[in-house]
Every structure is written in C-alpha cells, then in structure tokens.
N, C-alpha and C positions, 0 to 999 in steps of 0.2 A: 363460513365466508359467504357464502348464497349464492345468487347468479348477479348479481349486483357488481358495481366497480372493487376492486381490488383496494382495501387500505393500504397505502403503501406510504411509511414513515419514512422520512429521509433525514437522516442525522447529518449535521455538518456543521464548521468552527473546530470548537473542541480545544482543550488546554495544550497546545504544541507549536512548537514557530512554522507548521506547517498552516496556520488558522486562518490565513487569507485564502490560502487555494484552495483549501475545503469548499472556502464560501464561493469562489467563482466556479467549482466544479458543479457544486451544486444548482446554481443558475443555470449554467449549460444543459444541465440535466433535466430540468425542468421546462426549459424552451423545448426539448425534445420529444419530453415522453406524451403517450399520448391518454389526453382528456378523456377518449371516451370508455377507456380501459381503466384508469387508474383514478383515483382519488386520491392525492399529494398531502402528507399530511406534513410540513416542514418543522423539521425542530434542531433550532439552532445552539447548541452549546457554546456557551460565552470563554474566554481564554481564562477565567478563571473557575469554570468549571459547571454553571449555573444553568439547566435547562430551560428554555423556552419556545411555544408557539409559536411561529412566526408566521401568523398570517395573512400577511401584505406582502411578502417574502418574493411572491410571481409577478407582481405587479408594482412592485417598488419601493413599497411603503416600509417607513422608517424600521430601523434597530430596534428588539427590543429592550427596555430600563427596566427602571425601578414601578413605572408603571405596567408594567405587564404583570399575567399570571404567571410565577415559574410553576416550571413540573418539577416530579420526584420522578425515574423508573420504577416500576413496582415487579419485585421479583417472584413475586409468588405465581408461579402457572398458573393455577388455578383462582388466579384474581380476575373481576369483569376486565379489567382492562390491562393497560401494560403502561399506562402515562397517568400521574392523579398530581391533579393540582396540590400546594404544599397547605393549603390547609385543606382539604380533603373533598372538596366541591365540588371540583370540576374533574372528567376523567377522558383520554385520549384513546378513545378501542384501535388496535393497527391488525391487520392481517399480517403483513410482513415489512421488515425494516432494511433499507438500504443506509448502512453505513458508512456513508460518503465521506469518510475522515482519513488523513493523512497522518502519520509518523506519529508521535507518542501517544496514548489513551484513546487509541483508534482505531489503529492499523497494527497493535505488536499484541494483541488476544486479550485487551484487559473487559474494552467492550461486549466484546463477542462470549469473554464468560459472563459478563452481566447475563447478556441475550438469552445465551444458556441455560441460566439460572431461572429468568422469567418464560423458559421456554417457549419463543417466538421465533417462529421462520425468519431466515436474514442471508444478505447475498454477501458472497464471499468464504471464504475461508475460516475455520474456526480459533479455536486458543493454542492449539501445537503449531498449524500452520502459519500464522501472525504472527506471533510472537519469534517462531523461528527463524522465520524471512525477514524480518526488524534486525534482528542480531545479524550485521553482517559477518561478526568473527565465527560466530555459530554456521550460520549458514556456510560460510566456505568450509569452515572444520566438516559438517555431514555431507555437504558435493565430493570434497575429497575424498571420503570416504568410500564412497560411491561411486567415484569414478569417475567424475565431472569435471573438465580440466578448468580449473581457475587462476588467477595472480597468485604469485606469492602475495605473505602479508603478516602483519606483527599485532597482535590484538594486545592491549596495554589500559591501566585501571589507572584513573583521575589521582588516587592517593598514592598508589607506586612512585608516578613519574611526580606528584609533589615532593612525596621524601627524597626520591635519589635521582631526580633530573640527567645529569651529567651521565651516569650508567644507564638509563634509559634510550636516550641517544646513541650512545654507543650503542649497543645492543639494536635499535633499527638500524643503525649505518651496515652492518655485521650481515644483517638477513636480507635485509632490501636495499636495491642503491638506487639513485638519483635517476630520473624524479619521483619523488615520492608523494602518494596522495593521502593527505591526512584528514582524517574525517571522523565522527561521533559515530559511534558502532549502530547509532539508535536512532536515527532521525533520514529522512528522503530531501526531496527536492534543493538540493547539493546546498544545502543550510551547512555553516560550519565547516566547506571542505574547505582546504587549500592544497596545490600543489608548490610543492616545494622542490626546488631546484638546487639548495647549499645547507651548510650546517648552521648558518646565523639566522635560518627561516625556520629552521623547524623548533624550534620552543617555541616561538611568535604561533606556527601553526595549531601545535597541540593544545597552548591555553586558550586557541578560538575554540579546536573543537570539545570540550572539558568543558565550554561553559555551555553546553549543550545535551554535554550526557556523563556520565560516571568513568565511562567506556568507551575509549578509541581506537581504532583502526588506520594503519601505517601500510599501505599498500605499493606495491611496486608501480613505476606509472610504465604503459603501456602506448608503444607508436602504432597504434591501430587501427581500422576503421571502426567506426561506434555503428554495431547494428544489435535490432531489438526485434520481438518478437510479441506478438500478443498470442495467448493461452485462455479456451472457451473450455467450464465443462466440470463435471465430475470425477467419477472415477474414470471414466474414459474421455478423458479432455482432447479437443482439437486444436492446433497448431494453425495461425492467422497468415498472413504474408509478410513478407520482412522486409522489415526497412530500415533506412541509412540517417545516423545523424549528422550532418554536416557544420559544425557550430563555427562564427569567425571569432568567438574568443577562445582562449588557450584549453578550456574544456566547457562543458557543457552546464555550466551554472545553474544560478537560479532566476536570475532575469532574464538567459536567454530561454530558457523553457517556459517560463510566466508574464515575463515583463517585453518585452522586445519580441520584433519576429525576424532579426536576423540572421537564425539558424534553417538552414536548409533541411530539408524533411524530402528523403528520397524515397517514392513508393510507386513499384519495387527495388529494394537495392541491388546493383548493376553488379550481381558475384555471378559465378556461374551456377547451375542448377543444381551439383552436388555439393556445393557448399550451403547452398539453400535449403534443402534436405536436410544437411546436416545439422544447420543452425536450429531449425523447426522439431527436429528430434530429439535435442537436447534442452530446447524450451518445454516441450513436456517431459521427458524424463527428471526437469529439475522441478515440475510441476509437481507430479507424484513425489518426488523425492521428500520434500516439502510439507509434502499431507496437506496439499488444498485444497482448495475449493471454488467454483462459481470462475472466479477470472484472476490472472496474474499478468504479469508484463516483464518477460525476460532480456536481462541489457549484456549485449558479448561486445570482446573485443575478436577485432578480425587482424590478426598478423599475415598480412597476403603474401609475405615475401617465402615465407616458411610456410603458411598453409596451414595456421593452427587457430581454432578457435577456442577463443576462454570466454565462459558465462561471467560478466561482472556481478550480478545483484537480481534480484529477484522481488517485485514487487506487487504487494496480494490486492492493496486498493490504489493503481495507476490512476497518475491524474485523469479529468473528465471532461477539460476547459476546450475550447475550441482547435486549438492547434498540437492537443494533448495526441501522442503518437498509440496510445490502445485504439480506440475508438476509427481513427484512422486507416490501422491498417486490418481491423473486420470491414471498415466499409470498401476497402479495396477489393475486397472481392466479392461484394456483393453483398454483404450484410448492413446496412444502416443503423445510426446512431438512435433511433426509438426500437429496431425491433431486437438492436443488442441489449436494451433495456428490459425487453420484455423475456427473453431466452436468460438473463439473468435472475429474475424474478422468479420465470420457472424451475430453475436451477436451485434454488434456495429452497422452494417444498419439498422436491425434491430430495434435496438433503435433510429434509425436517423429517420428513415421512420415515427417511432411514433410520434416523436416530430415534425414534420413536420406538424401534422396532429392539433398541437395548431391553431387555430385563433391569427395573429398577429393583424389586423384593426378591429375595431367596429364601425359597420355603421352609429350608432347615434354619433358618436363623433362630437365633437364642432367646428367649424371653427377654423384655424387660419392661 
C-alpha cells in the first residue's frame, strides 16, 4: 500500500430493491470522507448485475451505459489487481473495498465471499455474519438461542403458503395474533413489509412479501418504543448512543427512512440510564452473537410499561444517507461521519491481518 493515499473501492447499486439507497449512501459517503487520506475508486453495480467505473460519480456526471468500460472482479489473490476490464485492458488496483450495498448480493455474505476469495481487505462483516443477519428467521432462531429476548414469530417458504394457503394462515393466526408484521425474511429498508391488522390482509401481505424473497417472516407486532443502537468494532466492539425513532406513520417504512423527513430522530432517547445500559449491552452481545464485523445497527422494541426490551433485527451495512440513524448516533458523542470512515477502514485490515494468520496447507496432506 506505501505511504501514499489508501485505494479505497466503494461498491454500491447492486441487484436488490434496496438499489437506490445504495446509491444515495454512497454519495453521502463520498461528500464525507476525506480527500487527503483516501483515493475513491467508485464502482457502481447496475440492478442487473453489470460492474462499472463511475467516474464522474463525486461530481455528477452521468450513469454509466453501454458506453462505458465494464469491469469483471478478479478472484485470484494473487492477480495485479482486483477490477479488470471485460476484455482484459484495463485493470482497477484497490487496497481495500467498502461495500456500501444494501439487502440481497450485498449485505447477506454473497459479496463478501467474492472478497474472500480475491483476498482483499473490506469493511464489514464477513459470509457467516451477513448472511446470518439477512435471514431474519435465522437470526431470531440463534438470539433465542442465546438468550436474546425477541418477538415472537412464524418463518414460512413462498411454496408452502402457495400449495396450502388456507392452513398457512391458520397456523400464524395460532402463534402470533394481530397486528402482525409481515415481511421477506431477506431484504431491509422495510421493502415488502406490511402490517396487518385482520385475516382478509394477510394473504394481500404475504404475496407482497413472496414477491421479494422465497422466504417470509410473520412476526408479532409490538406497542413499543422503536430504539436503535449503533455497534463499532471487532472482536471487541463498542456500543454508540441510542436513540429513538419517532415515525408519524403506522411504522417506520421506507419513505419515511429515505424519502420524507417526517420521522423524528431522538438523540439521546429519553429512557432511563439502566435501560440505556441495557439496550447497549445487548447491541453488542447480539454483535458478537452474529460473528461480525467493522459495524452493525441494532433495532429494539421498548415495552415501557413492563420494562422489557426485545432486539428487532440486526443490521451489518446500515444505511449511510444523511438522516441515516448509524452515523448519527457515533456522531453524538463525538465521533464524526469522515472519521467513522476512517476507524472503519482501519477495522477492515485489521480483520485482514487476522485472517491471514489461518493456515491455508497441511503438511501431512496426501499427494496428488
């Protein structure tokens, strides 16, 4: 790497209905970090899955087409580079990649074993981590496990509830009651939820979320306050400040997190200090739980009247956008949105360094 600026790759788009936030995250991020540290090397994955250069990206300039160079990733470690144009030309060298992608081929460990595989430093969480925290059914099944109190909840496969609908139904009415929130087990920024409040909405809900993933998620709804936590860090991760989302529609969507700034963003949220405690200890404990990495963004319900906290979800690449609640609540205490860029950055060789330190050959291995 030398003493020179840091290559740093920023992936973002990507094939997922998350593909616009990507791309505004990634702006944010780029207004932030800073020039004299880093060299920006943006590379925009098109929704059908196509890499490209974007380099007009900081400055405005157009989408890339059919006129640009696409890239391939190149997985071989031991290649000059890690980006090579598709007929063999042109080549992208990165020191390390920021994988600024949301929800499917991004965020659930598909990239991250590409990364892997081309053995390049990258910020975030790896393929057990991603992948696990995507799976919300998964994810509550190992919290449970562990000891992490969460919703109830009914995890159900796109073909099941095609064949026998009617017994489907039945069977969430059984485990969960009203309101119930129904969502693709696989996808973030509340794409495909609904909440449903009767039995003539919930078929309407589950073919919205089915057209989004294989795999749903029927969860109990919850009267509680929505507080969240941001998670910095390794094996010994730190706990951020917590805050409150206040949203004025019926939950917290996806125009009110992306589109609109009608929702209230409380920093810090107004609980008492042992509940504060509590919420921050159970963001990292669900951190490690997880097996992650670099940053996450833990979302609890607060039942104040009973005094119990349940972790909703778990998120390993939190949005980046301006009014995105990570970034906000490190900057509450002091931390700012370029130098959480850079302690992320460092967080990532860091984890490279380690894994480097696996044993690939086994001396007794067998001829061949």
């Amino acid at each position: 790497m030398g003493k020179g600026k840091i290559r740093l790759a920023v992936l973002f788009g990507g094939r997922s209905g998350e593909h616009e936030i990507s791309v505004i995250s990634a702006r944010s991020m780029l207004d932030a970090v800073d020039p004299a540290r880093y060299e920006i090397i943006p590379i925009y994955i098109t929704s059908d899955g196509r890499w490209f250069y974007w380099e007009g990206f900081a400055t405005g300039g157009p989408p890339p087409d059919d006129t640009f160079t696409a890239y391939v990733p190149v997985t071989d470690p031991t290649a000059s580079a890690f980006l090579r144009s598709a007929g063999g030309e042109h080549e992208l060298q990165v020191d390390v990649v920021f994988p600024l992608l949301h929800g499917p081929y991004g965020e659930d460990g598909t990239v991250q074993g590409l990364l892997e595989m081309a053995g390049v430093p990258y910020v975030g969480s790896g393929v057990l981590g991603c992948s696990l925290a995507m799976d919300k059914a998964m994810s509550k099944t190992v919290m449970r496990a562990e000891g992490i109190p969460t919703v109830d909840f009914v995890a159900l496969d796109r073909e099941t509830y095609e064949n026998d609908g009617a017994k489907i139904v039945e069977r969430i009415e059984s485990a969960v009651g009203y309101p119930i929130f129904v969502k693709p087990a696989n996808l973030g920024s509340s794409i495909g939820i609904t909440k449903v409040h009767k039995r003539d909405d919930l078929g309407p809900a589950l073919d919205d979320a089915f057209k989004y993933d294989s795999k749903a998620i029927c969860e109990q709804g919850v009267a509680g306050r929505e507080l969240e936590c941001s998670v910095l860090g390794n094996l010994e991760p730190e706990a951020a400040e917590v805050g409150e989302l206040r949203p004025t529609r019926e939950f917290y969507d996806y125009e009110a997190k992306y589109v609109t700034e009608d929702t209230e963003l409380v920093i810090p949220a107004p609980i008492t200090p042992e509940t504060r405690e509590r919420v921050r200890e159970l963001a990292v404990k669900s951190f490690l739980v997880h097996d992650c990495r670099g940053l996450a963004r833990v979302d609890f319900f607060y039942v104040e009247d009973k005094d119990i906290v349940l972790v909703n979800e778990l998120n390993t690449m939190p949005g980046f956008t301006p009014i995105s609640m990570y970034p906000k609540l490190w900057d509450a205490i002091g931390l700012n949105y370029s130098e959480l860029i850079g302690k992320l950055v460092a967080l990532a060789f860091e984890n490279s360094e380690d894994r480097k330190r696996n044993q690939i050959k086994y001396s007794a291995a067998v001829r061949i």
